[in-house]
N, C-alpha and C positions, 0 to 999 in steps of 0.2 A: 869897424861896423858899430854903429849908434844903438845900442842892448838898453838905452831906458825905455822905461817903461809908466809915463805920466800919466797919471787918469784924464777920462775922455775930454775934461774941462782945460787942460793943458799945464794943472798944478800940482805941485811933487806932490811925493805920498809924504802925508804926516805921522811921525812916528813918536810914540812915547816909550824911555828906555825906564826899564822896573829890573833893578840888581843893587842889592845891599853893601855890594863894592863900591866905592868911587870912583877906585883906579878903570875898572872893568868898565864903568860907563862914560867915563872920562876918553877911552880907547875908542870905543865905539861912536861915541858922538865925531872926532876928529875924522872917522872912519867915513860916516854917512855927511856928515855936514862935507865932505868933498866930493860925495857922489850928486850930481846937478838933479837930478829927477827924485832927493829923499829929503825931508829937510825934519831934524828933530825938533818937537815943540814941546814937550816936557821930559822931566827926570822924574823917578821916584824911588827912592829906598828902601821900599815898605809895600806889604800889598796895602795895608792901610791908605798910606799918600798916595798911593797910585786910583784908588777907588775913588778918594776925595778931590781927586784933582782932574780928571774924567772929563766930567761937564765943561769944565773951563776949556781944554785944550782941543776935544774933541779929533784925536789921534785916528788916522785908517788905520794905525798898524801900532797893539800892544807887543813889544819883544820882552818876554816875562821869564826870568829866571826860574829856576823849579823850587830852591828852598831858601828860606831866610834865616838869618841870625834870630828873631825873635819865635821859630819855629813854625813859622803859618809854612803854606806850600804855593807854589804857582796854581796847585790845582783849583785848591778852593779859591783863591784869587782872581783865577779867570772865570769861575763859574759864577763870583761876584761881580765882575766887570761885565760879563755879557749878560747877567741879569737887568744891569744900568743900563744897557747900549749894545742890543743886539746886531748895529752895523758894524762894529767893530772887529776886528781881526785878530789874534792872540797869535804868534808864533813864542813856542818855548824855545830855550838856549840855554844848557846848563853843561856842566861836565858830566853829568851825570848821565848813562846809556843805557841804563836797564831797562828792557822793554817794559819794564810794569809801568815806569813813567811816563815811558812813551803813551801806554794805554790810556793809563789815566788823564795826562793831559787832553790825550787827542776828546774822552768820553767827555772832558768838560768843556768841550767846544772848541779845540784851538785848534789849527788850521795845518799848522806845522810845527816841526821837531829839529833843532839845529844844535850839535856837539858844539864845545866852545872850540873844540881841538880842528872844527873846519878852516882853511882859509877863510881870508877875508872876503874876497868875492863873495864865495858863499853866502854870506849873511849877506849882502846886497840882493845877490841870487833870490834868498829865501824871501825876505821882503819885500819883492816884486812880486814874486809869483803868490804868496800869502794877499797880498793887495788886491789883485787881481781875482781872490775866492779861491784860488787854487790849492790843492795839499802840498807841501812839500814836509819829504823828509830827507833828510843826509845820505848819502850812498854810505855811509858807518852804523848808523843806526838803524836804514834797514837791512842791512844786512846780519845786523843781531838780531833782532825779529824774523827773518828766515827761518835763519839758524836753528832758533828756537823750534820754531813750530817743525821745521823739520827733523830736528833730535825729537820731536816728540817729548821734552823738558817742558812740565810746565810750573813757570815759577811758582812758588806757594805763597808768595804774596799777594797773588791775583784772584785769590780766595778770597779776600778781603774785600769788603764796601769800600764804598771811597771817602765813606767818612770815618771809617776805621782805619785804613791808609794815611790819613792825614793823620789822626793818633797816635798812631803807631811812631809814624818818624819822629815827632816831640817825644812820644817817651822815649825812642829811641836817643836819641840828643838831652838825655835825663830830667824833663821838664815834668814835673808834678802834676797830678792829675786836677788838682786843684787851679794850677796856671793854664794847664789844656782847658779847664771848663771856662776859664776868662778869657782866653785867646780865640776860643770858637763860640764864645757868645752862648753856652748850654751850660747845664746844670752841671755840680758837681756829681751829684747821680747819673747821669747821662753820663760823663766823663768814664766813671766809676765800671758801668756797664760796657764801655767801650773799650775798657782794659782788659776787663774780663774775657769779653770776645775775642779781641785778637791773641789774649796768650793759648785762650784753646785752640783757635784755627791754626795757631802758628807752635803748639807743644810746648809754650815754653813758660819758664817756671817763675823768672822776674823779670825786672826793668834789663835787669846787666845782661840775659839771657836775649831780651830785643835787640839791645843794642848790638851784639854779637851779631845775628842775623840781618840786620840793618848792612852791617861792615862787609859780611859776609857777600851781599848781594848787591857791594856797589852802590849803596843807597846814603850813605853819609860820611863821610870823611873822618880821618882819623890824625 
């Protein structure tokens, strides 16, 4: 049975891949560039490149990683990219499962949540029905969000704003508050305050103390 899914105009869905691996989009593009109805029209490394290059490519479907080497997040990425270009689409794809991420992403617009640990299909899967306006999420990751709400756990990172969140994981990954205030484009005061906050909502005493609870909860690699 014939499962694409082309827009009403009879032309694949255009996708832009945003993952600071090579290898990982390298994978991916060999993946999609064989399925007839998706066809990639940019890469990007960076949410930086990915925002700058937007206009040009004009993607139905961002596939955005959740964190990068230079510590920015998919979060604020996507909330950048669908302030440029509210037709756009956002599906996340990370290893990472923690529902906060999931939340997060989802509040910053993005449409769907795809573990890397899914088949392949999957990410076709999700990229149609994302295309389409639809939600998707992974049968793994919603089921940790179940979970969750039905243990009645509620993570203590969801205590957090979402630009505290984004904070958090750079200090978490030991990035100066001073680097956080240039990578999010505010004040070193602002920064300053943003440290403050989350070690009180979060009890803890320093940088190495974040980091801990970062690890702790799934949220950055070790």
């Amino acid at each position: 049975m014939n499962t694409s899914q082309e827009k009403p105009n009879g032309k694949p869905i255009t996708v832009m891949l945003v993952d600071d691996h090579m290898v990982v989009r390298f994978g991916f593009r060999m993946l999609l560039d064989a399925t007839p109805d998706i066809r990639v029209v940019a890469e990007a490394d960076s949410a930086d490149a990915a925002y700058l290059q937007l206009p040009a490519c004009q993607p139905d479907v961002v596939v955005m990683d959740i964190s990068f080497g230079d510590g920015t997040t998919g979060v604020d990425a996507t909330r950048r990219i669908l302030a440029r270009d509210k037709h756009v689409k956002v599906l996340g794809l990370s290893s990472h499962e923690n529902p906060s991420y999931v939340r997060f992403m989802l509040k910053a617009g993005a449409l769907g949540y795809l573990s890397k640990r899914s088949a392949p299909d999957e990410l076709i899967h999700a990229i149609r029905q994302v295309a389409a306006g639809r939600m998707y999420l992974d049968a793994h990751v919603s089921q940790r969000m179940a979970l969750q709400e039905f243990d009645g756990a509620k993570n203590p990172l969801e205590i957090l704003s979402e630009r505290e969140f984004g904070v958090f994981i750079q200090l978490a990954k030991g990035f100066s508050v001073n680097q956080i205030a240039v990578d999010l484009n505010i004040s070193p005061r602002t920064a300053g305050t943003h440290l403050y906050n989350v070690k009180q909502k979060l009890g803890a005493g320093n940088q190495a103390e974040l980091a801990l609870i970062a690890v702790r909860h799934g949220l950055i690699e070790v």
